[in-house]
N, C-alpha and C positions, 0 to 999 in steps of 0.2 A: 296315379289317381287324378292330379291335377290334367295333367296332359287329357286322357279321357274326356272331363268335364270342358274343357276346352274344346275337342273335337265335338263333342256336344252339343256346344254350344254354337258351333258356327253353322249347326243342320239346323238354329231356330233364329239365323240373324235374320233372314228372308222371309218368315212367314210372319202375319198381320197379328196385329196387337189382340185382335177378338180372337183369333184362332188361339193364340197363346193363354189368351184367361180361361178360356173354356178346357184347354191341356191342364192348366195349373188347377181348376178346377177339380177333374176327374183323379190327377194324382193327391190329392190332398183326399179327395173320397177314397180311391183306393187305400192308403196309407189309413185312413181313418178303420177302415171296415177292419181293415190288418191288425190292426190294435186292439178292436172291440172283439175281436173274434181268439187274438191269443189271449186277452185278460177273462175272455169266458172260458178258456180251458183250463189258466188257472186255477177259477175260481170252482171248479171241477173237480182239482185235482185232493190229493191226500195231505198235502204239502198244511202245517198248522198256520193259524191266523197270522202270526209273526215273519214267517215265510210268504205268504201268499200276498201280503202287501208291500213287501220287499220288492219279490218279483214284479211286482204289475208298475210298483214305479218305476225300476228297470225298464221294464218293454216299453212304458210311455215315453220316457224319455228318450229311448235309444231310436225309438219310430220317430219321433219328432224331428230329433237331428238328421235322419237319413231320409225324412221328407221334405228338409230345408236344403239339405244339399240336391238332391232331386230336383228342386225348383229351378234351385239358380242358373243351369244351363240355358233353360226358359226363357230367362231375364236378360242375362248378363252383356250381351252386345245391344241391347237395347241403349235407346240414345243420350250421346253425355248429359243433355239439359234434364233424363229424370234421375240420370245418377247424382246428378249436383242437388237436385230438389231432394231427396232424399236423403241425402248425407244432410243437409239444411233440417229437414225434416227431423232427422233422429238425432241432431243435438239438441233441437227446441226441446222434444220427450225428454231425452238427457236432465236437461237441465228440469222442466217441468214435474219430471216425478225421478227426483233425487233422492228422493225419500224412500222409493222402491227401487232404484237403480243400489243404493247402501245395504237396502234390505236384502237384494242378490248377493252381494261383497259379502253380508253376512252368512250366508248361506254356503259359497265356496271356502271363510275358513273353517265354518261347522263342521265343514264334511274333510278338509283338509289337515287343520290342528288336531281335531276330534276334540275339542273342550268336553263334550258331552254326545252321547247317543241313546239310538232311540232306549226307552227301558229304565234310563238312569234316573233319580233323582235330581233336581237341578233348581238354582233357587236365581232370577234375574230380576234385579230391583227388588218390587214387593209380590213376584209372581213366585208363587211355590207350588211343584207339584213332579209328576212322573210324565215323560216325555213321551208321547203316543207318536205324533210324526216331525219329519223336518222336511217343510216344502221349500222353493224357491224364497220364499217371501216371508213366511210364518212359520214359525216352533209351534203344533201343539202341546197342551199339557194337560193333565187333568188333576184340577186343585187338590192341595193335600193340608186337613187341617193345623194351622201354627196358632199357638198363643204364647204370650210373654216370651218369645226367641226360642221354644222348644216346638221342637216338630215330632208332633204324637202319632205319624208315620199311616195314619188313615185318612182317606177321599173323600172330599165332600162330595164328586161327583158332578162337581162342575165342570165344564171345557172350557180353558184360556187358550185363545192364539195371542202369542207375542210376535209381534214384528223384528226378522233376523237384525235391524239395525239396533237396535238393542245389544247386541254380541259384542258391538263396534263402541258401544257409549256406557256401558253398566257392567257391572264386574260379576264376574259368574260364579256361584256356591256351586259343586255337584258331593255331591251326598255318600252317591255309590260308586260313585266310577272305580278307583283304582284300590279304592280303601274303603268298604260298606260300611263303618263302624264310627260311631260318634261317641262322647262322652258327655253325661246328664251329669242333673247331679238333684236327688230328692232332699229337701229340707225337713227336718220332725222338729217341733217347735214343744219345747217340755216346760212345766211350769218351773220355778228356781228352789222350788221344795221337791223336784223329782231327784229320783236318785239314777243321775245321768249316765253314771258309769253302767250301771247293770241294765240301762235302757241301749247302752252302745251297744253292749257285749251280745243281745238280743238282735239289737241292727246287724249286725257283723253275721250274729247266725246267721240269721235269715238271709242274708246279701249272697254269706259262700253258699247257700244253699240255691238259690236262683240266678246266680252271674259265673258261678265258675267252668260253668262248660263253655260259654259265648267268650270268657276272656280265652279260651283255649282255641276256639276258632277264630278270633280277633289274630291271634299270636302266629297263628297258621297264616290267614290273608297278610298280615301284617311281610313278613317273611317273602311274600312274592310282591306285594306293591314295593319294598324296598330296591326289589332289583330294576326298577324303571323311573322310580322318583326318590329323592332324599326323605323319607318317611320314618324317622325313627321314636320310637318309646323305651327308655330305659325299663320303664313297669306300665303294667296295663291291669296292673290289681284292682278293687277297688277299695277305696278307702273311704274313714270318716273324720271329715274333721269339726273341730269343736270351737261354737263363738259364745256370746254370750249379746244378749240385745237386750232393749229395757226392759224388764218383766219376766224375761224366757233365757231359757239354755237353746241354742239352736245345734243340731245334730247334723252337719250336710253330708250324706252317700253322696259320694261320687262314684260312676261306677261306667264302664264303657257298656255298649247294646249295639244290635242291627240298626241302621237309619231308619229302618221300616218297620222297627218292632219297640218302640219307646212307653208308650202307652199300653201296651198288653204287655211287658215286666211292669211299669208302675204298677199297674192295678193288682198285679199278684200279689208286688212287692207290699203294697200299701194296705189290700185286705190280710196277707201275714202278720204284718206289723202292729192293725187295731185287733188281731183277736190275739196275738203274743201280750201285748201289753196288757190286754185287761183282765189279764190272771195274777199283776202285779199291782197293789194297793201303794205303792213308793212309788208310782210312775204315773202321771199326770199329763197328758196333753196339753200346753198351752190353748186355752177359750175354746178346750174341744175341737180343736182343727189341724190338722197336718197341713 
């Protein structure tokens, strides 16, 4: 290949610098038309959303590098004084946009480590959401709503791009990668005249009744993310435990869920909970609020 491009390159030492931009010209057009013409067949094809932009970054990219190497024959006996200016030149960018030179770094060990891909949930700094693309320069995401450190696993619908040098500076949560499953935990805040015990024993129902299939696929992923990362749970039951705070008994479910499904079990969990409780005249909510 080298040898080739060398042969190449000595059939464009002899021709004039204008005749050469106008070559370098038409193969850049060529190449371009190449491109737009296979990402239209893609986008043609039967292949679903998540494949079809796969592929097209594919072809973009792999047309780009085989239109830079196309070039350089062009170029490359061209004379020492613009090789020097340009080696000069592309340390000044170098240095001047470091900041997108990192965000590239960032981007070879995204796609090298795999910290995360595209699909996953992934949380960097204060950016939380589900990873749509990973370009050169920018992670998309599309925000996923958090309050008080729980993520209730639904989009606001927003689009963040973070800049890949982030990867390099800020420490990365992913959600779903290797192990889908997190562990919540609901608080029921009871007055100190409820009768806490028969309000567990109700928790406890209702819990085995809505988490124990999920602990059973938790138990299953569980089982295969082990054979690639140190990932272990003695138990993945859920439980309740019991404090007491000034004025209330506090009741905490803890209980494992999908990362993406937190908030559609609370709300089961929690309209079970107010219509179990209010057929017991011993059982009080703390100021009416869970």
């Amino acid at each position: 290949m080298t040898e080739f491009l060398l042969e190449l390159g000595l059939k464009f030492q002899t021709v004039g610098v204008l005749i050469k931009i106008v070559i370098t010209l038409v193969v850049i057009m060529i190449f371009y038309i190449l491109k737009k013409s296979i990402n239209s067949f893609i986008n043609k094809s039967s292949y679903n959303s998540k494949d079809i932009i796969r592929y097209k970054k594919t072809t973009s990219l792999s047309i780009n590098i085989v239109s830079a190497i196309g070039i350089i024959p062009i170029w490359m006996y061209e004379s020492k004084d613009i090789l020097t200016f340009l080696g000069i030149f592309s340390a000044g960018l170098a240095f001047a946009f470091r900041d997108l030179v990192a965000s590239f770094l960032g981007w070879l060990i995204i796609n090298t480590q795999k910290p995360f891909i595209i699909g996953d949930r992934i949380k960097i700094g204060e950016s939380l959401g589900d990873v749509l693309a990973i370009d050169w320069f920018y992670t998309t995401i599309i925000e996923v709503i958090e309050n008080e450190n729980k993520t209730y696993g639904q989009s606001s619908g927003r689009i963040t791009y973070i800049p890949n040098i982030k990867v390099l500076t800020e420490e990365i949560i992913n959600e779903t990668n290797s192990f889908p499953f997190t562990w919540n935990e609901l608080e029921i805040s009871l007055t100190l005249q409820s009768n806490w015990k028969k309000a567990k024993s109700i928790l406890m129902s209702i819990a085995n009744d809505k988490v124990g299939d999920i602990e059973q696929e938790a138990k299953d992923s569980l089982s295969i993310a082990s054979k690639t990362l140190p990932i272990y749970y003695e138990n993945l039951s859920h439980t309740i435990y019991t404090s007491i705070e000034p004025g209330r008994v506090c009741l905490n479910l803890r209980l494992i869920c999908k990362a993406r499904n937190y908030r559609n079990l609370q709300h089961a969990l929690v309209e079970d909970i107010l219509d179990e409780f209010s057929k017991h005249e011993d059982i009080e909510l703390f100021n009416g609020m869970i």
